[in-house]
Each structure stands twice: as C-alpha cells, then as structure tokens.
C-alpha positions in Angstrom: -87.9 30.9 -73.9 -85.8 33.5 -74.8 -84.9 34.3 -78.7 -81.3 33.5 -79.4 -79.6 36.9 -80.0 -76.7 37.5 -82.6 -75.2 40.8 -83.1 -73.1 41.3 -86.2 -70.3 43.8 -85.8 -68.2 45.3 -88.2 -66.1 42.4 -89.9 -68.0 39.2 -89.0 -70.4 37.0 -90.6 -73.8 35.7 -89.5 -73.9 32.3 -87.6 -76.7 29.5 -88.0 -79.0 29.0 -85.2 -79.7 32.4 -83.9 -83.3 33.8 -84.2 -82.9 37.1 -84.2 -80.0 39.2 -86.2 -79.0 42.7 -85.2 -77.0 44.3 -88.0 -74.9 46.6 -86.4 -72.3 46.6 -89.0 -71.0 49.4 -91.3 -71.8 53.4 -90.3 -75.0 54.2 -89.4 -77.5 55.8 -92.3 -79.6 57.2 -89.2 -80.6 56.7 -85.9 -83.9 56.1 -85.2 -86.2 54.5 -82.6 -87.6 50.9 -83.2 -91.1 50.3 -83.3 -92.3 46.8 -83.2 -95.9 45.2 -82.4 -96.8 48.9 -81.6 -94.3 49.3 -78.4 -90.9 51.2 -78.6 -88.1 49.1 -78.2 -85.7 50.3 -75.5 -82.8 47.7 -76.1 -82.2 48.8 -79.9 -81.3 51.6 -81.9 -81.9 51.6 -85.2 -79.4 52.5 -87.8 -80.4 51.8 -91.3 -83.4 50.4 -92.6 -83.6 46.1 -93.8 -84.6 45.6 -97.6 -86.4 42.4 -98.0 -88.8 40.0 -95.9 -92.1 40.9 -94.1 -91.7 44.1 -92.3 -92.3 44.1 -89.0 -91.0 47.0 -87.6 -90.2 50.2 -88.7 -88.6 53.5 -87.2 -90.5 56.0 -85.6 -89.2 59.1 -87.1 -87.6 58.0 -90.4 -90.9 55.8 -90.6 -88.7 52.8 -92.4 -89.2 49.1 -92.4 -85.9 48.3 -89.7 -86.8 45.2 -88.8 -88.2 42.0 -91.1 -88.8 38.2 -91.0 -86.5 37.2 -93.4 -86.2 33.5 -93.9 -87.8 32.6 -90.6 -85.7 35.2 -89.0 -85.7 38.3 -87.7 -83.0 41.1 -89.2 -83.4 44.3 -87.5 -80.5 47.0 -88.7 -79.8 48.5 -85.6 -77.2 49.2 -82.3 -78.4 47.7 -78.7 -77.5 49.8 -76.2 -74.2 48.2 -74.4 -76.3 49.1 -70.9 -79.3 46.3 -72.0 -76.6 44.0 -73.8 -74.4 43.6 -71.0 -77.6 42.6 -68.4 -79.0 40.0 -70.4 -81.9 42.8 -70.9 -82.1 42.8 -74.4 -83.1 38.9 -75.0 -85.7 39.5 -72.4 -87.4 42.2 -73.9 -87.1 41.4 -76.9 -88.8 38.0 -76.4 -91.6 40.1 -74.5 -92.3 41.9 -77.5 -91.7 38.9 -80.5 -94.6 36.9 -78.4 -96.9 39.7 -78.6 -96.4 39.4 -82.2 -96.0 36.0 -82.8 -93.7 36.7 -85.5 -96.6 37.0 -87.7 -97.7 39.2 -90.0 -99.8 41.7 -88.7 -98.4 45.0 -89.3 -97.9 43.6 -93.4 -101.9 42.4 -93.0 -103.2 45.7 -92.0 -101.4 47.7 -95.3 -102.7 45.1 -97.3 -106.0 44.9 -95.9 -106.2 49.1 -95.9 -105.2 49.1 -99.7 -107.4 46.7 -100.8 -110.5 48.0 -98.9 -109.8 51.6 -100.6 -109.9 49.5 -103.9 -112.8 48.3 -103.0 -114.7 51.7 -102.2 -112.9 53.1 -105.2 -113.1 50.3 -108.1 -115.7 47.8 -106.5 -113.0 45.3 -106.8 -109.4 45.0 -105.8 -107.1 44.7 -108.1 -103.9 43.5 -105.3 -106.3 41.0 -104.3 -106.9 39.4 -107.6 -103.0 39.9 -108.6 -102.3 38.1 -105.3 -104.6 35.4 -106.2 -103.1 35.0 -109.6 -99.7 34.7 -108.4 -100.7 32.1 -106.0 -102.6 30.3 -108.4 -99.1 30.3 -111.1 -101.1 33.1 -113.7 -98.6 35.4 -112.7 -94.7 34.2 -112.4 -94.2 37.4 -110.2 -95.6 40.4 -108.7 -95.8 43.6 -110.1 -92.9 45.7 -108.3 -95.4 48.0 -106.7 -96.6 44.8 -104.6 -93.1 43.8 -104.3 -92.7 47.3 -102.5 -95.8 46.9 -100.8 -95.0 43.5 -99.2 -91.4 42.4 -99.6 -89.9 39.2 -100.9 -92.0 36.8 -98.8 -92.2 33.1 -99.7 -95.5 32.1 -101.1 -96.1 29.8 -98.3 -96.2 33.0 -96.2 -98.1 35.3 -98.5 -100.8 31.8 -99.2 -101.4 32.4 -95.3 -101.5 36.1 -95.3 -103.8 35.9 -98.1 -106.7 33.2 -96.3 -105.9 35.8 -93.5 -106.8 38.5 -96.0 -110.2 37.3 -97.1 -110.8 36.5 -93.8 -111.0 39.4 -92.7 -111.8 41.7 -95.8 -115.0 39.1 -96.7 
C-alpha cells in the first residue's frame, strides 16, 4: 500500500491523515539530493533541512538531516519534481524506499551505536549509554543537548526501543 502523500505549498496548512509531509513551503535554503535508507531519491528535492524527530534522511551534499519521523510521520523539507508528481511516481517510490526502511530507526541506531562503541575503546564505558539509561529510568528529566543534537526529540517509547536495539547489538 502506498503512503498517503501531502505536499504543503506556500500558504496552506497540514491535513490529518497523510503519512508522509513534503514541506515545500517558503524559499528554498538549498537544493540538495535526498538520501534515504541508502538510495537517492529521484521524486524529491530537498530544500531546507527538518529540525526535530528521528532523522532518516539527510542530503547528499549539504550532508543535513531533510527528512525525519516526526510524530509517526514523515516530514521531508523538500520540492518533488512536477514530472514524478503528476504520474503518480512519487507515492510509488517513495513507498519502495519507506518499506526498505520500515520507518525505523536505522540510520539514528548506527550514530548511536558508532559513538558509543568509540566510548567504549576510549573510556571502557559509555557515558551516552548510561545517560540514555538514566533518562529512561526517570534519573534524568532530560537529555543533555549534545544527545538532543545527536538524536532529536524522539518520544521515549521510541528511544526505550532504540535503546534494547542498542544493547543488542553493542552487548
């Protein structure tokens, strides 16, 4: 099943029920080539970069976070292409490329996981890893703002998962 598309342009407002946001509103801060799950996307041109949620996609030259899961959404700041819009080409790849990635978190899990395995061969221990664990835990009312950078403003529903994912994979 195909993602249901909405692209905001200048002056309107977003809609309920759409799973996947293109922001094509206000003047472009660059363009840039989108990047998700790995594979360029053809459909999409980036334009600014989203602040926010769990990145998953960023832009190939300006190397910033353009698209995020926001809410259980995706926001991607970004143009399609009027030639893919028109078709009914840009729901269809775009669904190709969101069920490679599930929607997940991987591209957030591997930062993490490279930061906290450098703690590890640095310090012995990671210091994210137990400030994530105190935050989950309620030690810690919120993250230090160089996690916040690191991860975004995910839930902690979202960041419990990513981190049984983490020690997963790390341990």
């Amino acid at each position: 099943m195909s993602p249901r598309v909405l692209v905001l342009r200048d002056g309107e407002e977003e809609r309920e029920g759409f799973d996947v946001i293109i922001d094509a509103r206000d003047t472009p801060q660059f363009f840039d080539v989108i990047i998700l799950s790995g594979k360029e996307l053809r459909s999409v041109v980036a334009t600014g970069s989203v602040s926010g949620g769990v990145p998953i996609g960023i832009g190939k030259y300006t190397k910033r976070t353009v698209a995020a899961v926001v809410g259980g959404k995706i926001y991607i700041k970004g143009r399609p292409l009027s030639l893919y819009e028109e078709a009914g080409l840009l729901e269809k790849e775009l669904s190709e490329i969101l069920n490679k990635t599930g929607m997940d978190t991987d591209a957030l899990l591997r930062k993490l996981k490279e930061v906290i395995i450098s703690e590890r061969h640095k310090y012995k221990r990671s210091q994210t890893l137990a400030l994530i664990n105190q935050y989950l835990s309620g030690q810690l009312d919120s993250l230090p703002l160089h996690l916040v950078d690191l991860i975004g403003n995910i839930d902690r529903e979202t960041l419990r998962k990513l981190f049984d994912k983490l020690i997963e994979e790390v341990y």
